[in-house]
C-alpha positions as CSV (number, residue, x, y, z in Angstrom):
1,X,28.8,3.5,18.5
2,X,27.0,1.9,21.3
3,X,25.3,-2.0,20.6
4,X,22.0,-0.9,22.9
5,X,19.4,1.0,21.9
6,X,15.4,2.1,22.8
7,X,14.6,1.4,19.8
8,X,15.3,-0.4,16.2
9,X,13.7,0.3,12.9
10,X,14.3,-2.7,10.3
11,X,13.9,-1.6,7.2
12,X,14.1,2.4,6.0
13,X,11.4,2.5,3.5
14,X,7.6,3.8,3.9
15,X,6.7,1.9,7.3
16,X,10.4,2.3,8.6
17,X,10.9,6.1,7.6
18,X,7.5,6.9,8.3
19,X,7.2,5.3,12.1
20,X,11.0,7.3,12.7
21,X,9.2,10.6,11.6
22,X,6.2,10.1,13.5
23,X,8.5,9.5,16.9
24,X,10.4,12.3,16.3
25,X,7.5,14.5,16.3
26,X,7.0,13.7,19.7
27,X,9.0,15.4,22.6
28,X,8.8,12.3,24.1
29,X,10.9,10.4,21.8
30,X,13.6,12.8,21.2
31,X,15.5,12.1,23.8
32,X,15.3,7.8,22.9
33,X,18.6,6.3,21.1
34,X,17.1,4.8,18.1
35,X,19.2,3.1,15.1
36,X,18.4,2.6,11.5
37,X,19.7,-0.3,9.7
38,X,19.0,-1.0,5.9
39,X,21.5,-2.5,3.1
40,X,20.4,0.8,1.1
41,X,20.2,4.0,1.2
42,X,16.7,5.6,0.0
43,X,17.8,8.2,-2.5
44,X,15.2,7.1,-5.8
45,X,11.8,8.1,-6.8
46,X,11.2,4.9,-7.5
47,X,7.2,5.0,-6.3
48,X,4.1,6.5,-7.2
49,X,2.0,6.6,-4.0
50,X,-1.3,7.4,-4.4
51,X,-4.6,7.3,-1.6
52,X,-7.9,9.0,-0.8
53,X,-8.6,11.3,2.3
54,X,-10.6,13.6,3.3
55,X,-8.7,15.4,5.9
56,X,-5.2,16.7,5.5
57,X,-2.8,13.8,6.2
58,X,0.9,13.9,8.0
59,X,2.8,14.7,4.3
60,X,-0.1,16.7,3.4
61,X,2.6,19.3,2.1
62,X,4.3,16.4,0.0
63,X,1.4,16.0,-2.6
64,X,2.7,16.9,-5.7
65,X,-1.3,16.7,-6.9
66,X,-4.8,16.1,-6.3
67,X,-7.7,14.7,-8.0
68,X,-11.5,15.5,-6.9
69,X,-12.8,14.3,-10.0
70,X,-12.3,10.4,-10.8
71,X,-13.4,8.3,-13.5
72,X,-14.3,4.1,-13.8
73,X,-14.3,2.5,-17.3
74,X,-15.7,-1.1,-18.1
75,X,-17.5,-2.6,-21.0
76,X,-20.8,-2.0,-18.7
77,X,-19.9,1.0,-17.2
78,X,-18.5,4.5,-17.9
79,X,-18.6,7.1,-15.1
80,X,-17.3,10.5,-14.2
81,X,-18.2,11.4,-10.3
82,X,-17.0,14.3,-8.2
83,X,-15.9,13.6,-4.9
84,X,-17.2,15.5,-1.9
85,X,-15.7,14.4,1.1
86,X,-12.6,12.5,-0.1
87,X,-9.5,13.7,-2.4
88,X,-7.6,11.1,-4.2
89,X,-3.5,12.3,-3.9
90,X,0.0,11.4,-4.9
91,X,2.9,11.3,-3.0
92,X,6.6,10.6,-5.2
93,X,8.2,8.4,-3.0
94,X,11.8,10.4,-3.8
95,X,10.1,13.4,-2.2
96,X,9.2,11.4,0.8
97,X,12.6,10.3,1.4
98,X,14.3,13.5,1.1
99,X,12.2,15.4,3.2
100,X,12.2,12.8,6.2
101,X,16.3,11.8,5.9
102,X,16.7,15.7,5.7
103,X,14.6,16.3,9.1
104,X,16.1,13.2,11.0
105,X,19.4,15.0,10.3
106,X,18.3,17.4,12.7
107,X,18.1,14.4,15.6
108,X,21.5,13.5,17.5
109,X,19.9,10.5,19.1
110,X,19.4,8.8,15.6
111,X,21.5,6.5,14.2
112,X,21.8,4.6,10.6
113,X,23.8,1.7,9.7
114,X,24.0,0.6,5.9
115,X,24.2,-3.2,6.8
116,X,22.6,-6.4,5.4
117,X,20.3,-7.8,8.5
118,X,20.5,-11.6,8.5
119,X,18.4,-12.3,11.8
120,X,16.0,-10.8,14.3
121,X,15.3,-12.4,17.6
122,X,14.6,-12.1,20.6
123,X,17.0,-12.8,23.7
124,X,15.2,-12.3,27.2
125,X,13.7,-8.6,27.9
126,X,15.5,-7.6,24.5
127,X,15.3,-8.1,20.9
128,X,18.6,-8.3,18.9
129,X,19.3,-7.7,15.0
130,X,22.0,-9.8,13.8
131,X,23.9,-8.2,10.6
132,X,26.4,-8.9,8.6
133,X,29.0,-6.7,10.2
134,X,27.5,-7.4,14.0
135,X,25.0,-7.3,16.7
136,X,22.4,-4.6,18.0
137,X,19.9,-4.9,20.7
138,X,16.9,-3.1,21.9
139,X,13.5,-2.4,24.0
140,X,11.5,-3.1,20.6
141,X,12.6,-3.8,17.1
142,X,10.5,-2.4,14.4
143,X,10.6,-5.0,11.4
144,X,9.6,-3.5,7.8
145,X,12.2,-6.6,6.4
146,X,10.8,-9.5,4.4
147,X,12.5,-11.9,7.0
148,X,9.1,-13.2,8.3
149,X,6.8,-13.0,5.1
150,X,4.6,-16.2,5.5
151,X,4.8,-18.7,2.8
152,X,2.8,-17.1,0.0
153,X,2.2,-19.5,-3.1
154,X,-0.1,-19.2,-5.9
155,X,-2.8,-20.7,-4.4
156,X,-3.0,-17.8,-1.3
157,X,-1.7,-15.1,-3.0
158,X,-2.5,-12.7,-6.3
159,X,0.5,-10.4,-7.1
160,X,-0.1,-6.7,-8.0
161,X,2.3,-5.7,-10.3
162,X,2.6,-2.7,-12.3
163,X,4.7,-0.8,-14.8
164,X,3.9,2.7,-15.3
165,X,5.1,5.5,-17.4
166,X,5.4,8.8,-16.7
167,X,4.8,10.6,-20.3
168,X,5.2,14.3,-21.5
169,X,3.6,15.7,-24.7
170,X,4.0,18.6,-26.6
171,X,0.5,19.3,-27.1
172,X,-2.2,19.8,-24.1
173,X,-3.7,16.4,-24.2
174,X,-4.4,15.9,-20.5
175,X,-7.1,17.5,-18.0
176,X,-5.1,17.8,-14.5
177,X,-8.6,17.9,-12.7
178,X,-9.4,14.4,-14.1
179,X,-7.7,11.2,-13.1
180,X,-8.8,7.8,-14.1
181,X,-8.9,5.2,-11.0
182,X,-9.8,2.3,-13.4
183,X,-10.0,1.2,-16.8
184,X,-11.1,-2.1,-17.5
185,X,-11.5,-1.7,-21.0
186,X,-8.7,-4.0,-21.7
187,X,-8.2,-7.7,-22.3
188,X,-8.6,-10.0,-19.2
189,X,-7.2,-12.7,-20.5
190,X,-4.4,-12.7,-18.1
191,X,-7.0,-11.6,-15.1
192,X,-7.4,-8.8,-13.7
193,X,-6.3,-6.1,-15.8
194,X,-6.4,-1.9,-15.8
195,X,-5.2,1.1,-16.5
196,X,-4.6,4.2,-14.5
197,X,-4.4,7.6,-16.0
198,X,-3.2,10.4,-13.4
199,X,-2.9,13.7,-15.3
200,X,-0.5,16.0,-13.1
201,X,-0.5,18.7,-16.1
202,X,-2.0,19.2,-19.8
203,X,1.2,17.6,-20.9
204,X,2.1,14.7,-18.5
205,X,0.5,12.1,-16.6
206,X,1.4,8.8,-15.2
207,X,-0.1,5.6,-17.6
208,X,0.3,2.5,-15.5
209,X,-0.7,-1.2,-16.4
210,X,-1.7,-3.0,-13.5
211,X,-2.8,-6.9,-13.1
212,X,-4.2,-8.9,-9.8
213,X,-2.8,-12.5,-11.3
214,X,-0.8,-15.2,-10.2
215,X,2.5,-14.7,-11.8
216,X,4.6,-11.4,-13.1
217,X,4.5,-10.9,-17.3
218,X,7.4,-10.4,-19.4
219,X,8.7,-7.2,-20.1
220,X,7.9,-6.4,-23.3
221,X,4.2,-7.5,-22.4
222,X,4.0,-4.7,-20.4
223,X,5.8,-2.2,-22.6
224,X,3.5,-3.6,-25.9
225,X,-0.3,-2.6,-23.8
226,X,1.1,0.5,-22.3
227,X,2.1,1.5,-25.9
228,X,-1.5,0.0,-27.2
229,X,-3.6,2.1,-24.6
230,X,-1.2,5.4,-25.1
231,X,-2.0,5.7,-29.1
232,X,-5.5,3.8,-29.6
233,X,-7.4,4.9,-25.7
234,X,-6.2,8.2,-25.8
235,X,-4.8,8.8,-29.4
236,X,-1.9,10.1,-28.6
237,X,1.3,9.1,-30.9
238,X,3.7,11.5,-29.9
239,X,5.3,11.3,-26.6
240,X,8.1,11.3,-24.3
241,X,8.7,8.8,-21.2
242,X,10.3,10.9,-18.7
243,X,9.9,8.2,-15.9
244,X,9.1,4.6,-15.2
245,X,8.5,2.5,-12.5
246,X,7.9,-1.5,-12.0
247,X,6.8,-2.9,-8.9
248,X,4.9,-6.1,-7.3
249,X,2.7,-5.7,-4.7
250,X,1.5,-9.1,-2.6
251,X,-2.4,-9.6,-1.9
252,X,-2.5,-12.6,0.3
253,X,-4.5,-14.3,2.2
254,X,-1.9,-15.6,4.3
255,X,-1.0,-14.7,7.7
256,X,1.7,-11.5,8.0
257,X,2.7,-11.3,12.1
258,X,1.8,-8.6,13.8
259,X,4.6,-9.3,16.2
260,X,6.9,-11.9,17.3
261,X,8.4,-13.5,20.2
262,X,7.0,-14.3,23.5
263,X,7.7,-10.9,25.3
264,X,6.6,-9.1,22.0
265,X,9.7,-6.9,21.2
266,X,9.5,-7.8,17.2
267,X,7.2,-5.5,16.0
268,X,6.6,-6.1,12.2
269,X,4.9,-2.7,10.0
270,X,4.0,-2.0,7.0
271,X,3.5,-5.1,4.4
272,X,5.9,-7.2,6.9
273,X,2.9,-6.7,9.4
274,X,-0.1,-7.0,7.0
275,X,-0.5,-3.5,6.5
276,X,-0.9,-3.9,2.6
277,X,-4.6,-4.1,2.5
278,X,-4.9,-7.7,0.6
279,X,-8.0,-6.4,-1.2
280,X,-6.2,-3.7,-3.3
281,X,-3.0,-3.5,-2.5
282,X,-2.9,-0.2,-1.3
283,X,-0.6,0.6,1.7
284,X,0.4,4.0,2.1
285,X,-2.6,4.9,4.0
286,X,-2.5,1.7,6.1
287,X,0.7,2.1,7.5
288,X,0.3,6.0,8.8
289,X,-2.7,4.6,10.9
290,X,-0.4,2.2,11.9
291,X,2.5,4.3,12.5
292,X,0.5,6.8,14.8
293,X,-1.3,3.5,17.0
294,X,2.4,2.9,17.7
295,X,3.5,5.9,18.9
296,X,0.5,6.6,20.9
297,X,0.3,3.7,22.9
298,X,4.2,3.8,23.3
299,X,3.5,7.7,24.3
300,X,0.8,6.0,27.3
301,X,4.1,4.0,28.2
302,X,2.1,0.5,26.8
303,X,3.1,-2.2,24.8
304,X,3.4,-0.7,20.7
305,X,1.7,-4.1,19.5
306,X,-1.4,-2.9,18.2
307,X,-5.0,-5.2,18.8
308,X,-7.2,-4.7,16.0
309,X,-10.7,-3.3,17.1
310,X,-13.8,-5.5,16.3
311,X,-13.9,-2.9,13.2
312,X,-10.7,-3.5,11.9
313,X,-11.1,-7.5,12.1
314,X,-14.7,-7.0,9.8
315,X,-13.0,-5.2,7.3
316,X,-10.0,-7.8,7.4
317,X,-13.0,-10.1,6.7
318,X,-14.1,-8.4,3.7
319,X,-10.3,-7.9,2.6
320,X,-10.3,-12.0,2.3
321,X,-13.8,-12.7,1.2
322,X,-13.2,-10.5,-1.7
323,X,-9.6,-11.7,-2.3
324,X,-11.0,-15.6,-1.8
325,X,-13.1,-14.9,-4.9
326,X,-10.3,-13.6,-7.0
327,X,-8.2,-16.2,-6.3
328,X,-11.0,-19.2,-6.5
329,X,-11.9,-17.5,-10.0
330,X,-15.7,-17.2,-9.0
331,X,-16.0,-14.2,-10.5
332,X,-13.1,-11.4,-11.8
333,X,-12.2,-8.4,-11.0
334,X,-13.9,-6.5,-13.7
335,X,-16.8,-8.2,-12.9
336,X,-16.9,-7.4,-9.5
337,X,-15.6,-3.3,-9.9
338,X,-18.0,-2.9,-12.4
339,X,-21.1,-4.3,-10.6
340,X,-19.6,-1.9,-7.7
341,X,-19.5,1.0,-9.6
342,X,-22.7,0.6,-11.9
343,X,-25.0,0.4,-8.3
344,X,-23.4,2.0,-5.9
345,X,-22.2,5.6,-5.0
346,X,-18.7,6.0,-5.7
347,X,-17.7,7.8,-2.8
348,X,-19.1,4.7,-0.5
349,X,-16.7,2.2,-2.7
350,X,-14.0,4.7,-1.9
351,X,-15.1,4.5,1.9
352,X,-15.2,1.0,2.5
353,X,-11.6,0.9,0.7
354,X,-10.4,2.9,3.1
355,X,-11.6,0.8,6.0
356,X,-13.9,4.3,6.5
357,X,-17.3,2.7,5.5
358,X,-20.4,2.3,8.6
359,X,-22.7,-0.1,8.5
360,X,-25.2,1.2,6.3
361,X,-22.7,1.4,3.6
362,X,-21.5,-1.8,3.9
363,X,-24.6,-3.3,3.7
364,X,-25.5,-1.5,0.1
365,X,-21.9,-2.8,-1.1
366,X,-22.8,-6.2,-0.2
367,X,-26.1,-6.5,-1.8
368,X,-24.7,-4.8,-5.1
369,X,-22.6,-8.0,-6.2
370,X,-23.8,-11.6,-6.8
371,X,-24.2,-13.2,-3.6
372,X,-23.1,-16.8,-4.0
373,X,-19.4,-16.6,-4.5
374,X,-19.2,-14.0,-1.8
375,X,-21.3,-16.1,1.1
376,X,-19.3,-19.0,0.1
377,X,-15.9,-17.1,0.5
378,X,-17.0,-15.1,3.7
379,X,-18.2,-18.6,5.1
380,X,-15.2,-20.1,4.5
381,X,-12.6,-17.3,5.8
382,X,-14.7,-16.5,8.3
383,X,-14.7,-20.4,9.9
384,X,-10.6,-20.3,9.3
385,X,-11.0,-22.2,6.5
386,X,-9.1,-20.2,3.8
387,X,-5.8,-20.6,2.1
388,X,-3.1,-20.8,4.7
């Protein structure tokens, strides 16, 4: 096996997996050598991935369902709205792997490697990944690793984590047409606290508990609010967990590179490039944007680091005035979702989410939550001020 290649992908999870799949759709790219390297092979369902869009997406035939009805729960507010434009889907990561390791097997000039990585740096016009059985070099690396996560402490950085259960019942319980995004009818005492409810059939849906705090919960804390919700929110006492999955997600205000070295051959994608939108967490959506800015300025024969547009740096702003308020405590997240939801058109929350919304929109959303914590964040992000 040759040491030299056009191209290195760091990392074969979404960002890696998906970037590979979008080259390889591309004439262009079939005839580059390009080499895989991850400790692991990616052979679990171990994510839920859900998003909005309106169009169909790149795995539109990998949605295993589809929501266009969504509903938002809070002590103030309870409301049912039908999308028009957008659809809210989900993707099982396990079907996502299969289907793009299965269509790269179809590529001769792809290569993987099940090796630790250790280093990745550049060396003159190339970049080089050091593992821990040898050396690979390249045009452009394509990081996805947590090797150059900036420092992110409790004072930057709220954690999403989850744990969600898949459960089956014997009885139709569950409308599939009916998903709930939020449900904040919970204790806050640990912060930001909701529930999900996805119905995929009358007799299963994913439950998931999911907090925006500082540090991870026990276990059985978890388990004992999932159990809670299951019997007393939906009254349902007899069930069967046919899946689970944990997982922590960072929202940070710290600085993730977009690339590194002076000659720019590191690339970093997905959460390794900031690609997790530090607002909600939410990446899946993020990173095929990404993915397909890559390969079309690599298809124009320029550089694949990509310069966020004037946009894309006012929606960062929002990202970290809205995540400076969390983490200062000025207000919480129920407070701020519900004042969203209780005055402004669901669908233009859903937009500016998405990094979708105009002007117009974004204006409405800004006047529909209390202005003072917000102008004192934004002020503060926006003069570089904010956690580092």
């Amino acid at each position: 096996m040759s040491n030299t290649y056009d191209y290195i992908v760091a990392g074969s999870g979404l960002a890696g997996l998906s970037l590979l799949y979008c080259l390889l759709k591309e004439d262009t790219f079939q005839r580059k050598n390009i080499l895989v390297i991850d400790s692991v092979s990616k052979n679990q369902n171990d994510r839920t991935w859900c998003f909005w869009e309106k169009e169909e997406g790149p795995f539109e035939f990998l949605v295993s369902h589809q929501w266009e009805t969504l509903q938002f729960f809070s002590p103030q507010v309870s409301k049912e709205f039908r999308m028009k434009a957008y659809r809210y889907k989900m993707i099982q990561s396990g079907d996502f792997y299969s289907h793009v390791l299965e269509f790269i097997k179809g590529f001769s000039n792809v290569s993987f490697v099940q090796e630790q990585i250790l280093e990745v740096v550049e060396e003159g016009e190339k970049a080089l990944v050091k593992t821990d059985k040898g050396s690979y070099a390249a045009d452009y690396v394509f990081n996805s690793t947590s090797l150059f996560h900036p420092k992110m402490t409790e004072e930057n950085t709220l954690l999403q984590h989850f744990l969600g259960w898949y459960i089956k019942t014997e009885q139709a319980v569950f409308n599939p047409q009916v998903g709930t995004l939020m449900d904040f009818t919970l204790s806050q005492h640990h912060g930001t606290t909701f529930m999900y409810v996805l119905p995929t059939s009358p007799h299963v849906a994913l439950v998931e508990y999911t907090l925006f705090t500082e540090r991870t919960l026990k276990e059985g804390e978890y388990e004992e609010a999932l159990r809670g919700y299951i019997q007393e929110k939906l009254g349902i006492t007899e069930y069967e967990i046919t899946h689970t999955e944990f997982g922590v997600i960072p929202m940070s205000l710290a600085r993730f590179p977009a690339h590194l070295g002076d000659n720019k051959r590191i690339i970093n994608i997905g959460t390794a490039g900031g690609y997790t939108k530090p607002s909600t967490g939410y990446t899946f959506q993020f990173v095929q944007k990404h993915v397909a800015q890559i390969v079309s300025q690599l298809k124009q024969k320029k550089t694949p680091v990509v310069v966020p547009s004037f946009r894309e740096n006012m929606f960062e702003w929002y990202d970290r005035t809205l995540l400076d308020v969390l983490l200062t405590k000025s207000m919480t997240g129920e407070q701020i979702f519900s004042s969203l939801f209780s005055k402004v058109e669901p669908e233009r929350i859903l937009a500016f989410l998405a990094n979708e919304s105009g002007f117009w929109e974004e204006f409405k959303i800004r006047n529909s939550v209390p202005q003072l914590p917000f102008v004192f964040s934004g002020m503060k992000q926006l003069m570089g001020l904010g956690r580092k």
